[in-house]
BALOBA-1460 file (C-alpha; in Angstrom, 3 decimals):
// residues 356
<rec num="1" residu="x" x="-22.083" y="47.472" z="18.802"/>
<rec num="2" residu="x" x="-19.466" y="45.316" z="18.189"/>
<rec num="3" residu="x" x="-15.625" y="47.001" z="16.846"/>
<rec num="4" residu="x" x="-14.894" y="46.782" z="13.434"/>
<rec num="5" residu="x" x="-12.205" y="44.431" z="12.454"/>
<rec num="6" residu="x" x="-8.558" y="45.692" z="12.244"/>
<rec num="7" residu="x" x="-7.575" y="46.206" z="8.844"/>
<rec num="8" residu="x" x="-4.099" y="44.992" z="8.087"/>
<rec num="9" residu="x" x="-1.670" y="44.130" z="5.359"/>
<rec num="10" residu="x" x="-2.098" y="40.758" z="4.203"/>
<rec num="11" residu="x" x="-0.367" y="37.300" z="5.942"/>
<rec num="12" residu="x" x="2.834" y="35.990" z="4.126"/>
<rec num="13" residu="x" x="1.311" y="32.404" z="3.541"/>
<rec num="14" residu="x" x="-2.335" y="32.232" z="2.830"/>
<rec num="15" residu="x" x="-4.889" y="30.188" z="6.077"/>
<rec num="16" residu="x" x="-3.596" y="26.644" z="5.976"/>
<rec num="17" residu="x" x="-7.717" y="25.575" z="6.566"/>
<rec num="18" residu="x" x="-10.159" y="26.964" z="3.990"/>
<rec num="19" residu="x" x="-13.843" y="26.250" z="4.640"/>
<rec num="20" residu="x" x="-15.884" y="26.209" z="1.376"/>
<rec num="21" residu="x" x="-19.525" y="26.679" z="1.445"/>
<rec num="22" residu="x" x="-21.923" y="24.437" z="-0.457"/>
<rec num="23" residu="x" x="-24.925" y="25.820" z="0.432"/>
<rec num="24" residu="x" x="-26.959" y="27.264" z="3.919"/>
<rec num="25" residu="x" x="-26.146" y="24.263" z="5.893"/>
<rec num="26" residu="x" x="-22.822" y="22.264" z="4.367"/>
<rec num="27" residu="x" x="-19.711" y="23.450" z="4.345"/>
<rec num="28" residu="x" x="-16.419" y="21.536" z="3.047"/>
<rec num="29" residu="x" x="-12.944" y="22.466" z="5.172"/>
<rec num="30" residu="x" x="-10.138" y="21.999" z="2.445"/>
<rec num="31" residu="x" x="-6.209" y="21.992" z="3.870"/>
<rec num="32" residu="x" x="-4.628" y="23.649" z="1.244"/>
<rec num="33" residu="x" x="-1.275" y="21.879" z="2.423"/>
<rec num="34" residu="x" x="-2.544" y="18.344" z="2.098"/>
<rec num="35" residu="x" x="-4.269" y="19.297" z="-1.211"/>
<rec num="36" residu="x" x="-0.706" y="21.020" z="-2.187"/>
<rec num="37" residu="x" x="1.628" y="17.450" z="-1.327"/>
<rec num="38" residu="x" x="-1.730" y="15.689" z="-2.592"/>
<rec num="39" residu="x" x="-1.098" y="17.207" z="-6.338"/>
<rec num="40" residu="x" x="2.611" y="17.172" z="-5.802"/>
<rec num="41" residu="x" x="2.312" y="13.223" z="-5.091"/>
<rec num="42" residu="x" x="0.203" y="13.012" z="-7.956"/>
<rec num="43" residu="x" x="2.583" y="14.800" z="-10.610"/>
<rec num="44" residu="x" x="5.156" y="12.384" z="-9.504"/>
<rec num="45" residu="x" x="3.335" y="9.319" z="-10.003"/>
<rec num="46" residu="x" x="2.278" y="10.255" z="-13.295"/>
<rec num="47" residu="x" x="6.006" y="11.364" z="-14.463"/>
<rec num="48" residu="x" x="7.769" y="8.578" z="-13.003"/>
<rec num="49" residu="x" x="4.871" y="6.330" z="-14.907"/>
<rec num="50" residu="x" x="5.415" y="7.744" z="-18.021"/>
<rec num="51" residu="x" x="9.427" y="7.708" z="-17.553"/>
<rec num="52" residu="x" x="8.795" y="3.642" z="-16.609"/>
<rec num="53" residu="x" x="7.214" y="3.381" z="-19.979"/>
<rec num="54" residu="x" x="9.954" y="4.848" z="-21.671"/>
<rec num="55" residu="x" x="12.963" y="2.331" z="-20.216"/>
<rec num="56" residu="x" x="13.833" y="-1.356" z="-21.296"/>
<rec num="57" residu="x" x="15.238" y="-3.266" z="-23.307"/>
<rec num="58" residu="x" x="14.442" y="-0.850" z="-26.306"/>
<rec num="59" residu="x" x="14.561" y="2.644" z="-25.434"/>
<rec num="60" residu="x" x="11.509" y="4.238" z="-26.577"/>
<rec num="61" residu="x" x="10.967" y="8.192" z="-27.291"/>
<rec num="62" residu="x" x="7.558" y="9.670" z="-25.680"/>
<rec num="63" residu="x" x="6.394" y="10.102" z="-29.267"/>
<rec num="64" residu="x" x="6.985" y="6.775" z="-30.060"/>
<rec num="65" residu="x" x="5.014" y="5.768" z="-26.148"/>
<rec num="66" residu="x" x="2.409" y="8.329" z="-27.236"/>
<rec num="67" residu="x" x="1.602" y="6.764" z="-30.718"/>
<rec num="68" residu="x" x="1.113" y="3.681" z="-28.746"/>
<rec num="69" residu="x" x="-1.088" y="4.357" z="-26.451"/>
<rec num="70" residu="x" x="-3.602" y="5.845" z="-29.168"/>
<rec num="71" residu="x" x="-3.477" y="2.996" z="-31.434"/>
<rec num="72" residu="x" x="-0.695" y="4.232" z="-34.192"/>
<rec num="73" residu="x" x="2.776" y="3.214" z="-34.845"/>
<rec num="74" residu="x" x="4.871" y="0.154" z="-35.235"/>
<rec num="75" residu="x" x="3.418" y="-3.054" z="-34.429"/>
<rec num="76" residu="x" x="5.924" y="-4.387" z="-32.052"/>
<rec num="77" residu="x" x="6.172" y="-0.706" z="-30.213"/>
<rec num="78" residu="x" x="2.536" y="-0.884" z="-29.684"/>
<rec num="79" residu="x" x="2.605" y="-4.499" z="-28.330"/>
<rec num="80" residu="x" x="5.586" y="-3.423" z="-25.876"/>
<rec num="81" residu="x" x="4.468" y="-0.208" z="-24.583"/>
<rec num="82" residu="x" x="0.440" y="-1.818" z="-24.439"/>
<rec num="83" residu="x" x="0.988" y="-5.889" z="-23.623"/>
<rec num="84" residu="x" x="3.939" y="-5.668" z="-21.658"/>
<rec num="85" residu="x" x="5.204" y="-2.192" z="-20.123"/>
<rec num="86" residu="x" x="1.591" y="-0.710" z="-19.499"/>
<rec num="87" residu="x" x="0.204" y="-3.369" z="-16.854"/>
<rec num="88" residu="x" x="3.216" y="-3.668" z="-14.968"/>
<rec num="89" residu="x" x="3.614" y="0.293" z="-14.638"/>
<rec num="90" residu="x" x="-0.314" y="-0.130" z="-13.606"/>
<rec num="91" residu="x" x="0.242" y="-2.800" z="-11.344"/>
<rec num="92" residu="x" x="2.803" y="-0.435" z="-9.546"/>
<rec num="93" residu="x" x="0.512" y="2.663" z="-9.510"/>
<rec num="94" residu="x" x="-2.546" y="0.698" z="-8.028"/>
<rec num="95" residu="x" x="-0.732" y="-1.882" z="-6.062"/>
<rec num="96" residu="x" x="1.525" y="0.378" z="-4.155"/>
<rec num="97" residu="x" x="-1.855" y="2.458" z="-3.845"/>
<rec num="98" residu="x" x="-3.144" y="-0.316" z="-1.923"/>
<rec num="99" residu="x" x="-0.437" y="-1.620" z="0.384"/>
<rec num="100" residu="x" x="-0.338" y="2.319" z="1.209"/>
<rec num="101" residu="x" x="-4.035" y="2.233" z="2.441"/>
<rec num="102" residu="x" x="-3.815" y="-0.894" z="4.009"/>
<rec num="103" residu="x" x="-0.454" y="-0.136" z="5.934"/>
<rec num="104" residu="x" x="-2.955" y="3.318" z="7.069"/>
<rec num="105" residu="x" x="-5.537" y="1.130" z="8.264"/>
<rec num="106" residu="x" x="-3.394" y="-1.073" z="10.461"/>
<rec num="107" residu="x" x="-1.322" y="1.922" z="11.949"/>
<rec num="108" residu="x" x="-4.336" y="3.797" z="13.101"/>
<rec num="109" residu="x" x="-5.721" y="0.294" z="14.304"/>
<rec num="110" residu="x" x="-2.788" y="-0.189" z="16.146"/>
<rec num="111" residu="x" x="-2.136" y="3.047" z="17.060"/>
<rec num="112" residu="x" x="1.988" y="2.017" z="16.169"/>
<rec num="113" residu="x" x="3.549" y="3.735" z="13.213"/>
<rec num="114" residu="x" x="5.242" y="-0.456" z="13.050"/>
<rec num="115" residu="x" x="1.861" y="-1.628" z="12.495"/>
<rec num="116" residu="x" x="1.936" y="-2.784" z="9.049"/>
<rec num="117" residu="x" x="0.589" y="-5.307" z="7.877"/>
<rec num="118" residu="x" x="4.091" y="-6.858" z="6.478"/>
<rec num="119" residu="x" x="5.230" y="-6.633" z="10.093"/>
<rec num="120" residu="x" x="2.668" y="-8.050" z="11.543"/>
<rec num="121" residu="x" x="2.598" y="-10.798" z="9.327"/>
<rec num="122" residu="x" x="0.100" y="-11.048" z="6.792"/>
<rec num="123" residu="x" x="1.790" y="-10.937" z="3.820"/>
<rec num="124" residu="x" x="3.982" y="-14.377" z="5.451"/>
<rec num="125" residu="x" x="0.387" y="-15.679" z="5.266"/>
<rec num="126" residu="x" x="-0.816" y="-14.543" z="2.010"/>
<rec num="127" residu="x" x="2.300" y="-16.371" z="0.798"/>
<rec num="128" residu="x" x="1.523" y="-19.407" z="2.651"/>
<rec num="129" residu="x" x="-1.732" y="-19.702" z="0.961"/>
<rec num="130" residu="x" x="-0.321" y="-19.425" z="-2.658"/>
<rec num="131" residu="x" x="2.292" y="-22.017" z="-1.804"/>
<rec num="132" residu="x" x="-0.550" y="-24.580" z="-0.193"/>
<rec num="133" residu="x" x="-1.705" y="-23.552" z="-3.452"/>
<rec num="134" residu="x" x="1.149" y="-25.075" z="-5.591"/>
<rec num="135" residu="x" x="1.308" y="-28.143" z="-3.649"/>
<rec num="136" residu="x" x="-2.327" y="-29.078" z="-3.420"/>
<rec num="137" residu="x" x="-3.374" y="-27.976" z="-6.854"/>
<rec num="138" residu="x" x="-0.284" y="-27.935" z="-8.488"/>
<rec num="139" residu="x" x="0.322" y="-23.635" z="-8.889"/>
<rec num="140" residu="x" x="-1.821" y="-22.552" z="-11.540"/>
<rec num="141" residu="x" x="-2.568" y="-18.629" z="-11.562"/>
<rec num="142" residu="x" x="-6.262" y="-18.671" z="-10.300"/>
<rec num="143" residu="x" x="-4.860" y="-21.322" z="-7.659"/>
<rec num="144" residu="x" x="-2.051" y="-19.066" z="-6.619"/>
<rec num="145" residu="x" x="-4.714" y="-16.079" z="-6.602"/>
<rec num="146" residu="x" x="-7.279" y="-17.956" z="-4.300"/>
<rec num="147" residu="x" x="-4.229" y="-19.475" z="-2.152"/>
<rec num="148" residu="x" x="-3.434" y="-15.884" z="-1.555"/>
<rec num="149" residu="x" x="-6.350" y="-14.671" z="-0.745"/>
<rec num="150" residu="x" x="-7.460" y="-16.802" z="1.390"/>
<rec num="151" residu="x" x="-3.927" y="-16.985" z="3.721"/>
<rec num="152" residu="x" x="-4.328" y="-13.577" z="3.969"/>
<rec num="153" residu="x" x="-7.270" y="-13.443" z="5.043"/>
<rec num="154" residu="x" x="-7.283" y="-16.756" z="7.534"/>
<rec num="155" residu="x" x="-4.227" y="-15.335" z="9.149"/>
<rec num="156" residu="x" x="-6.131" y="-11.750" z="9.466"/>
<rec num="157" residu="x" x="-8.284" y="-13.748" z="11.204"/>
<rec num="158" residu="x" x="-5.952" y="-15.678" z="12.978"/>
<rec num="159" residu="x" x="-4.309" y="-12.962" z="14.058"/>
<rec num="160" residu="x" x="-7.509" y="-11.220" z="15.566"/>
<rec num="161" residu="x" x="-8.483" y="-14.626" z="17.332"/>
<rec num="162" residu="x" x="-5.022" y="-14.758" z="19.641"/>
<rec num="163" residu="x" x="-5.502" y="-10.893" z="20.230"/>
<rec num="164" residu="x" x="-9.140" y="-10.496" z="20.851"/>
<rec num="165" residu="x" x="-8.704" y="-11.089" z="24.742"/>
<rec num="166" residu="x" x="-9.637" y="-8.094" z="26.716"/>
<rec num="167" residu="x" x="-10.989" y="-6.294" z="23.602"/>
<rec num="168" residu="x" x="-8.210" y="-5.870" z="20.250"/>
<rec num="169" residu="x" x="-5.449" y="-3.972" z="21.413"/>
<rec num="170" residu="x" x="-2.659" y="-2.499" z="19.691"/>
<rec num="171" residu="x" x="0.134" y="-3.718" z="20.932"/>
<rec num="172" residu="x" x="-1.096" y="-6.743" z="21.251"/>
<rec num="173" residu="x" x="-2.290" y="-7.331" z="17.824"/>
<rec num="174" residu="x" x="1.386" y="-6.694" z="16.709"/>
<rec num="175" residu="x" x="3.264" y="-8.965" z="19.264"/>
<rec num="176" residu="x" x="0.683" y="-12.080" z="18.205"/>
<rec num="177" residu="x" x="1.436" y="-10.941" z="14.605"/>
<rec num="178" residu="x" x="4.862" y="-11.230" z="14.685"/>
<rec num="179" residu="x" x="4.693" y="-14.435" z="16.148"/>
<rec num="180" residu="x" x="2.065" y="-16.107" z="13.638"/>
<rec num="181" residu="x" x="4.575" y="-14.753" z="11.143"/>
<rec num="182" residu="x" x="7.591" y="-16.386" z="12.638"/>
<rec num="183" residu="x" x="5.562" y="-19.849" z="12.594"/>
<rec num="184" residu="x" x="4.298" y="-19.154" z="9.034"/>
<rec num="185" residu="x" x="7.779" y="-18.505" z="8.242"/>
<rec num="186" residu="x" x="8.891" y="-21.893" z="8.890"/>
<rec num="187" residu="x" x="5.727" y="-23.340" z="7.040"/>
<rec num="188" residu="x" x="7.041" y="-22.095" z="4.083"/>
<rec num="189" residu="x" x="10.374" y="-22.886" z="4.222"/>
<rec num="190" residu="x" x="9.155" y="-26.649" z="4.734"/>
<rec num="191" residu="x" x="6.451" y="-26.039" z="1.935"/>
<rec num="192" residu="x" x="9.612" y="-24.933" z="-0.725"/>
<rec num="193" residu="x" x="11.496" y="-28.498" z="0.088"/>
<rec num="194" residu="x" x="8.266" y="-30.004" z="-0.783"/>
<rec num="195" residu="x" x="7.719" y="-28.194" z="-4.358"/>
<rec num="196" residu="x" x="9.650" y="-29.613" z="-7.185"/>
<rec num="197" residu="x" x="12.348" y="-27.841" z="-8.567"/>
<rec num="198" residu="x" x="10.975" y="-25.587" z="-11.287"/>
<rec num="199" residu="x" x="7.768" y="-24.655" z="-8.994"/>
<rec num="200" residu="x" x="10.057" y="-23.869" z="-6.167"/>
<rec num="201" residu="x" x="12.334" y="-21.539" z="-8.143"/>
<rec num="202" residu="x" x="9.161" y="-19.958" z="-9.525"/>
<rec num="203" residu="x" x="7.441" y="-19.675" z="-5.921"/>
<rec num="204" residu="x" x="11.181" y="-17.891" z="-4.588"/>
<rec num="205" residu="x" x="11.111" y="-15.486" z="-7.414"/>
<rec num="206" residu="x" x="7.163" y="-14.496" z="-6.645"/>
<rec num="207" residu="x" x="8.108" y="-15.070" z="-3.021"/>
<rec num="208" residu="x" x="10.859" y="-11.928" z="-3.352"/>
<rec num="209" residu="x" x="8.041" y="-9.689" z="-4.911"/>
<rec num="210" residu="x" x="8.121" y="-9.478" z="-8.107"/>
<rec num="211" residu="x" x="6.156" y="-7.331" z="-11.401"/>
<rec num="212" residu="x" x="7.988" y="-8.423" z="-14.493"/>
<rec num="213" residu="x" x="5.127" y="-10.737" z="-15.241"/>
<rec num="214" residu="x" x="2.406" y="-8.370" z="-14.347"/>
<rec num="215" residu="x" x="-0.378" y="-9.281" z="-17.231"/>
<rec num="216" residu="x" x="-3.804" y="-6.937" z="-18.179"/>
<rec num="217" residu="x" x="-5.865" y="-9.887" z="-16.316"/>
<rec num="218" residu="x" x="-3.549" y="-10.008" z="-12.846"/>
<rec num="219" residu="x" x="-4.344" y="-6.172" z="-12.699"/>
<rec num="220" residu="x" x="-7.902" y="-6.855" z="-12.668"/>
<rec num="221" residu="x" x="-8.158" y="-7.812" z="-9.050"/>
<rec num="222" residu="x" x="-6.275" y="-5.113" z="-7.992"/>
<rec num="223" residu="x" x="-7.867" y="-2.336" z="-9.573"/>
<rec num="224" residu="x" x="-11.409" y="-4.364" z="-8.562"/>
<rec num="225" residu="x" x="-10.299" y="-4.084" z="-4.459"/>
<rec num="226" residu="x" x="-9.350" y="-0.371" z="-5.753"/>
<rec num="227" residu="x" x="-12.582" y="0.398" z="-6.601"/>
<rec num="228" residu="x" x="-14.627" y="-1.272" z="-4.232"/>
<rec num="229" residu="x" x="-12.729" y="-0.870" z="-1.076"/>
<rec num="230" residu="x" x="-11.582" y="2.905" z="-1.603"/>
<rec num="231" residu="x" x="-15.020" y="4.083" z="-1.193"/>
<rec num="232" residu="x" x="-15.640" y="2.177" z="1.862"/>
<rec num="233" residu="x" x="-11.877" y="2.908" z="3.190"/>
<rec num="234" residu="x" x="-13.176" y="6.823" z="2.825"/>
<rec num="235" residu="x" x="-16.109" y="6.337" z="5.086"/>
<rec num="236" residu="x" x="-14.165" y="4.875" z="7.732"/>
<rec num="237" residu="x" x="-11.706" y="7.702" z="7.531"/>
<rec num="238" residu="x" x="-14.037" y="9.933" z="9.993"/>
<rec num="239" residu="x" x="-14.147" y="6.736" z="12.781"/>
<rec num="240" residu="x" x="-10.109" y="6.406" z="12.509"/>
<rec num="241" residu="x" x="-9.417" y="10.094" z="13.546"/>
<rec num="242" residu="x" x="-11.325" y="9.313" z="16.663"/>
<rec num="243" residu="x" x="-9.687" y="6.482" z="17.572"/>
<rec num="244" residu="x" x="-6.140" y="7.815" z="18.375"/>
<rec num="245" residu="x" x="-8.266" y="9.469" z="21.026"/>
<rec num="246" residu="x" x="-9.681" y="6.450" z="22.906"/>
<rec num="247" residu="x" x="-12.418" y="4.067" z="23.287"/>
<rec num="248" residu="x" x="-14.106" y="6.340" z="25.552"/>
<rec num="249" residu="x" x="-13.814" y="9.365" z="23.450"/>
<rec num="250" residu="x" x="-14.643" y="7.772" z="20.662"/>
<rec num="251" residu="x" x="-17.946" y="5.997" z="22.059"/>
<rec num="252" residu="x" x="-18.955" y="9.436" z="23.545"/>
<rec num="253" residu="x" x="-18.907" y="10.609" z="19.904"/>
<rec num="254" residu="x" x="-21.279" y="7.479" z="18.932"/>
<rec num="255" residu="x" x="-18.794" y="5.461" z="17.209"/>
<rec num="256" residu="x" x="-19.003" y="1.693" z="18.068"/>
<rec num="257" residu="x" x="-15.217" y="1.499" z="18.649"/>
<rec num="258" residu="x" x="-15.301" y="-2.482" z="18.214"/>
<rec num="259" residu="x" x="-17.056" y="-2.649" z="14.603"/>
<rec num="260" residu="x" x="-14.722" y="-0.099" z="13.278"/>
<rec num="261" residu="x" x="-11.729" y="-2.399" z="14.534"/>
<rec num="262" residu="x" x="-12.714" y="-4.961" z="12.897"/>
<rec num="263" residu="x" x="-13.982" y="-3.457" z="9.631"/>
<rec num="264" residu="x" x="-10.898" y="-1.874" z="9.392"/>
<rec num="265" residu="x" x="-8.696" y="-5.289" z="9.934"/>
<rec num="266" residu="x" x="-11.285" y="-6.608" z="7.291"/>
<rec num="267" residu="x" x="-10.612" y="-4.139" z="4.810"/>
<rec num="268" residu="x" x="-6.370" y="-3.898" z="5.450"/>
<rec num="269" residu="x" x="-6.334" y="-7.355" z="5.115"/>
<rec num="270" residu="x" x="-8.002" y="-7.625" z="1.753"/>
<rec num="271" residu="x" x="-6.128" y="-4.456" z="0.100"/>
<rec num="272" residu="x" x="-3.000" y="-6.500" z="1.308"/>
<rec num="273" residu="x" x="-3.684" y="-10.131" z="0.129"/>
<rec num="274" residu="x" x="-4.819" y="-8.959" z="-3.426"/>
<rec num="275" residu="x" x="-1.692" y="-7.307" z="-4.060"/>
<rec num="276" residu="x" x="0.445" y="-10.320" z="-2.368"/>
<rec num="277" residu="x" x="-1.621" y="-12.319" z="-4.740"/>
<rec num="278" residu="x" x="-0.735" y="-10.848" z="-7.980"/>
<rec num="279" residu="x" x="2.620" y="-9.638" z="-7.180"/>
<rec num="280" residu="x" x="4.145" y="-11.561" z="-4.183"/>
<rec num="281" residu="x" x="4.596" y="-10.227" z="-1.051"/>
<rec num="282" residu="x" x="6.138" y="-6.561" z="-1.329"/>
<rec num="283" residu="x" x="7.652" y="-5.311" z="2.009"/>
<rec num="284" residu="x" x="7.834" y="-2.029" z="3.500"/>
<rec num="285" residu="x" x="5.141" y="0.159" z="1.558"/>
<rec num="286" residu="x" x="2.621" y="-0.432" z="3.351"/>
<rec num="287" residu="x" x="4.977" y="0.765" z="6.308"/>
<rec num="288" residu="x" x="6.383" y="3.947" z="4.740"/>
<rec num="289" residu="x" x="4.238" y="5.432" z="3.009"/>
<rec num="290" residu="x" x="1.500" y="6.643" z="5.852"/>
<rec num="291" residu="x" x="4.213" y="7.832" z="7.782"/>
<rec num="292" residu="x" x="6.052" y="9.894" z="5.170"/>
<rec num="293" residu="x" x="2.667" y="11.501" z="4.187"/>
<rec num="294" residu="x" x="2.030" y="12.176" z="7.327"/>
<rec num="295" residu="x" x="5.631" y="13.553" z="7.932"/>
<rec num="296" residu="x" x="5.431" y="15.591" z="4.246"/>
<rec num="297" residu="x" x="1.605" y="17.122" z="5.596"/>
<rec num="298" residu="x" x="1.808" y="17.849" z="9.168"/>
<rec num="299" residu="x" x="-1.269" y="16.622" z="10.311"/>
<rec num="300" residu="x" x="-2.528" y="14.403" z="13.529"/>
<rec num="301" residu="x" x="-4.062" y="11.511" z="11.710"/>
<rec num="302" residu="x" x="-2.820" y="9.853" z="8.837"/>
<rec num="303" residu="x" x="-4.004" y="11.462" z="5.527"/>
<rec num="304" residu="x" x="-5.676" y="8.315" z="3.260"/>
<rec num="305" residu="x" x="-5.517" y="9.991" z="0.010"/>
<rec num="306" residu="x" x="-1.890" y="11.576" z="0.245"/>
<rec num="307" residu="x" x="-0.844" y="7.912" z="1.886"/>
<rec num="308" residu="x" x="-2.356" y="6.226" z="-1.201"/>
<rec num="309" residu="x" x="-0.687" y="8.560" z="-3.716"/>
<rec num="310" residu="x" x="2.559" y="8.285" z="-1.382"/>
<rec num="311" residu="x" x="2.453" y="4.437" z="-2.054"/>
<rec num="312" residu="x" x="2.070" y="4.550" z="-5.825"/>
<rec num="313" residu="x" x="5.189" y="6.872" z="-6.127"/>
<rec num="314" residu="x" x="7.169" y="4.234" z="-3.797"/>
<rec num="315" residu="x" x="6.627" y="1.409" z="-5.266"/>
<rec num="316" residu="x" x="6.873" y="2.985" z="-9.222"/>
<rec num="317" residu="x" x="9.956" y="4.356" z="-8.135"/>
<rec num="318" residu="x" x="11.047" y="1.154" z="-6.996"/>
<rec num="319" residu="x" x="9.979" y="-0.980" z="-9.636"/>
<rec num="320" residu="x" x="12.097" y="1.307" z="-12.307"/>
<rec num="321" residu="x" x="15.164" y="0.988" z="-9.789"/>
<rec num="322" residu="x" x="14.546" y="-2.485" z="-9.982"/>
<rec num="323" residu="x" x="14.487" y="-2.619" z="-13.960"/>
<rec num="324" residu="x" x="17.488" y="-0.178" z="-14.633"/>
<rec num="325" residu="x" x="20.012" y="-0.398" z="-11.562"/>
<rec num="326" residu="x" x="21.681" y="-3.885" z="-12.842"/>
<rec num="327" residu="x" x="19.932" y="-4.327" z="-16.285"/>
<rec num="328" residu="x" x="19.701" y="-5.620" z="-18.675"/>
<rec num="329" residu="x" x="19.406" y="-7.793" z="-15.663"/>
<rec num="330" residu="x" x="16.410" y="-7.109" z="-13.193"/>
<rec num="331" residu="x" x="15.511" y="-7.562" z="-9.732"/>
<rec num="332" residu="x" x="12.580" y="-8.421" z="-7.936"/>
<rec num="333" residu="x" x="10.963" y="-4.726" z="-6.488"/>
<rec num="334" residu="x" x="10.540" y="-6.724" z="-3.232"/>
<rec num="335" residu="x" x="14.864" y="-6.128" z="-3.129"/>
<rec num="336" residu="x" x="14.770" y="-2.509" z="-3.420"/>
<rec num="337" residu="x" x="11.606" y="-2.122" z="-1.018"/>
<rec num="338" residu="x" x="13.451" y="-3.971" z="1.395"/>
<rec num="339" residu="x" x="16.502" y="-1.688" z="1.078"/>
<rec num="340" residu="x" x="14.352" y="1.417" z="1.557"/>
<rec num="341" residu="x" x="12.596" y="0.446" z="4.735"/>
<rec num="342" residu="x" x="15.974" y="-1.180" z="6.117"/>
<rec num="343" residu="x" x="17.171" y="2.659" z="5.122"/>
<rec num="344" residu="x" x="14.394" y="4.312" z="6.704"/>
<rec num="345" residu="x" x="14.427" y="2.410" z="9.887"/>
<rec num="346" residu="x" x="17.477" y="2.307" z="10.527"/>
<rec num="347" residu="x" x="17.351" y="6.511" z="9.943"/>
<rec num="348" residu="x" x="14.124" y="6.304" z="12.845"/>
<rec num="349" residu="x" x="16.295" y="4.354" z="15.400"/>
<rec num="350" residu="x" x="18.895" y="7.104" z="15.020"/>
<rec num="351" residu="x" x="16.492" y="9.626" z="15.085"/>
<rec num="352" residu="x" x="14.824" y="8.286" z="18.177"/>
<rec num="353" residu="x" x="17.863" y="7.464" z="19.807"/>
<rec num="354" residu="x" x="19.184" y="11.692" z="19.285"/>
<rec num="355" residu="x" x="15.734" y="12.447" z="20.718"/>
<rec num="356" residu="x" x="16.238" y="10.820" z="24.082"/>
């Protein structure tokens, strides 16, 4: 007969791991701390959203946003809270969403917390293919969207090509990055000279990263990859917590280490040249965000949805620095991205260096 369980006065902070049954034979394991920063994230997103909305040009009261979004009020408030404010506030949401999953997808691929895919190089390439774009077919949008997408991708593959020797390593896949994006680099800086003037400025601008254009159709593809990709980004979620363990461990567990490499490159690649292709190429998001969700939750892997809802807030955020810091004059949000990750690497090499 087994001894009955010792009665005691309840713990001060409730089980982190919560295990909620669905039936006889399913059970769901909830982390009430990555749930917590999950709805925390969340909150955020939506308030700085709905603050965005608010700033311009012409300051706008939330009654005055809220009568626009449901169809009432003036005219002209409804066409700048619904035709102009509303898709680039979107764009931020879903495309720093995006960059976030796709920078989580390349650091668990590499196994490198630098493994983004900015730093390895394929947002250089996704803006080589719009500006092949503007030369060849002269820089219309579906051009520049098609350009984008396909440098992207043909440097993903690229990429995976020069660093498939031996099987796809880590740190190899970001030492042949950063050297396709060095000699991309240089293609477009010969590909500006060759632009005229006008589609030169306007390829710099888009170049710097930029939402002030955003438009209801260029957040189509974007909230498309969104919905298509998500799912399939949650399904190799399982596969990716194995990996940090090794091929061997990971095979033993019946997961074909190889596919999931490449699915995953596949996937980051895609979430990464839609965004480049609407927006321009927008540094550092895809690098923070996975690391300060997984800094914020505490756990081994790197949490998808937190990193996704971790990206929206950093690059809303951003994009509202970017319309209010010098306005009436505004910046490209590629600037202020910059700034942050030059702020938060520069913060890890002096973290690092106390460490040692």
């Amino acid at each position: 007969m087994s001894a009955p369980a010792t009665v005691g006065p309840p713990p001060l902070w409730p089980r982190r791991v919560r295990v909620l049954s669905l039936g006889d034979s399913y059970w769901l394991r909830i982390d009430t701390r990555v749930l917590t920063v999950g709805a925390v994230l969340a909150a955020v997103a939506v308030g700085v959203a709905a603050w965005s909305l608010t700033v311009g040009q012409t300051e706008l009261s939330p009654a005055q946003i809220w009568a626009a979004l449901t169809g009432q009020g003036e005219t002209t408030v409804r066409r700048t809270v619904v035709e102009w404010r509303l898709p680039r506030v979107l764009m931020a949401v879903l495309g720093g969403a995006a960059l976030a999953l796709s920078g989580a997808l390349f650091q668990t691929l590499t196994r490198n917390p630098l493994g983004s895919p900015d730093i390895i190089g394929f947002n250089t390439g996704a803006y080589t293919g719009a500006l092949l774009s503007g030369v060849l077919v002269g820089g219309s949008y579906l051009g520049t969207i098609v350009g984008a997408l396909l440098g992207g991708l043909g440097t993903g593959l690229l990429v995976w090509a020069l660093a498939m020797r031996r099987g796809l390593q880590g740190y190899r896949l970001i030492v042949v990055g950063i050297g396709v994006s060095a000699l991309l680099a240089a293609v477009n800086a010969y590909l500006l000279i060759t632009l005229s003037l006008e589609q030169a400025a306007a390829a710099a601008m888009w170049g710097a990263g930029s939402l002030d254009t955003t438009t209801w159709s260029q957040l189509v593809p974007v909230a498309l990859a969104l919905l298509l990709l998500a799912p399939v980004t949650a399904l190799l979620g399982r596969g990716m917590g194995l990996l940090p363990l090794g091929d061997d461990a990971a095979i033993g567990r019946g997961l074909d280490a190889g596919r999931l490499r490449v699915w995953l490159l596949l996937v980051g690649v895609t979430f990464t040249a839609v965004v480049t292709a609407v927006a321009g190429p927008i540094s550092f998001v895809a690098l923070l965000a996975p690391q300060l969700a997984v800094r914020l939750t505490r756990t081994p892997h790197i949490p998808l949805a937190c990193s996704a809802l971790m990206g929206a807030v950093l690059l809303t955020v951003s994009d509202l620095v970017a319309r209010t810091v010098i306005a009436p004059t505004q910046l490209p949000v590629g600037v202020v991205t910059v700034v942050l990750g030059g702020v938060y690497l520069v913060w890890l090499l002096a973290a690092r260096t106390r460490k040692a």
